[in-house]
Each structure stands twice: as C-alpha cells, then as structure tokens.
Steps between C-alpha positions, in 0.01 A plus 500: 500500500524618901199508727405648828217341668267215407483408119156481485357799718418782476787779599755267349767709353675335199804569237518395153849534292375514152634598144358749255623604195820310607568683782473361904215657675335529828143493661382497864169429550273463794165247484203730597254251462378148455163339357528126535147466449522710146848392457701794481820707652482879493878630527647853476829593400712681780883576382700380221555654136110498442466733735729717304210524193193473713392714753231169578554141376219284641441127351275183554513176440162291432440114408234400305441115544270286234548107581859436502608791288608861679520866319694759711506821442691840588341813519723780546401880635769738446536880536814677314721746651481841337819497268690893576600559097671853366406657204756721361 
C-alpha cells in the first residue's frame, strides 16, 4: 500500500496491490470525502487496472455500530467502458 498525504483526509491518494483471479493488480484511489459523524469514507478510483473496465468506479465505506458489535459495509458505483467488438 503507498500513500500521498494524510491517511485519514480527505484528498489522500492511496495504492492497493491486490490479487484477482490469481493475477497481481493495481488500484489508485483518492478519498473524496469523510463523515465521521455517519461513519463513512467516500473514495473514487483514479488509475490502476479498474480503470481499464470502468469508465467510473466510485465506493464507500459505512459502519454501523449496535453496543459493542460493528457491520461495515461497501457500496460500490461503477460505470463500464463500452467494449469495441467485430462481427464478421
């Protein structure tokens, strides 16, 4: 994982080496906003192979908390790139 800026604010750009489908992959993503109050990060995906499928990749984060027990949850908005296929 590599950051620029603060962890924690928002503008913070960070990089995440992951694996899918066995294979390395990369994802920049910037933080475009944070709810403490309704905690929750807003983050949008800026380079790296999603970008490759998705025009738009946005995501949030949001914490749910009942006594001592926590639910997160991801939401993700995405919008596909327009695949260029020949018919013969």
């Amino acid at each position: 994982m590599g950051l620029t800026g603060d962890w924690g604010h928002v503008g913070s750009v960070i990089s995440w080496n992951y694996t899918h489908d066995g294979k390395k992959k990369v994802a920049k993503e910037v933080v475009e906003a944070i709810d403490e109050e309704n905690k929750s990060v807003t983050f949008k995906v800026i380079d790296g192979d999603l970008t490759e499928l998705y025009k738009a990749f946005k995501g949030t984060v949001h914490v749910d908390t009942k006594g001592e027990n926590n639910l997160v949850t991801l939401s993700m908005r995405r919008r596909a790139r327009m695949l260029k296929i020949q018919i013969r």
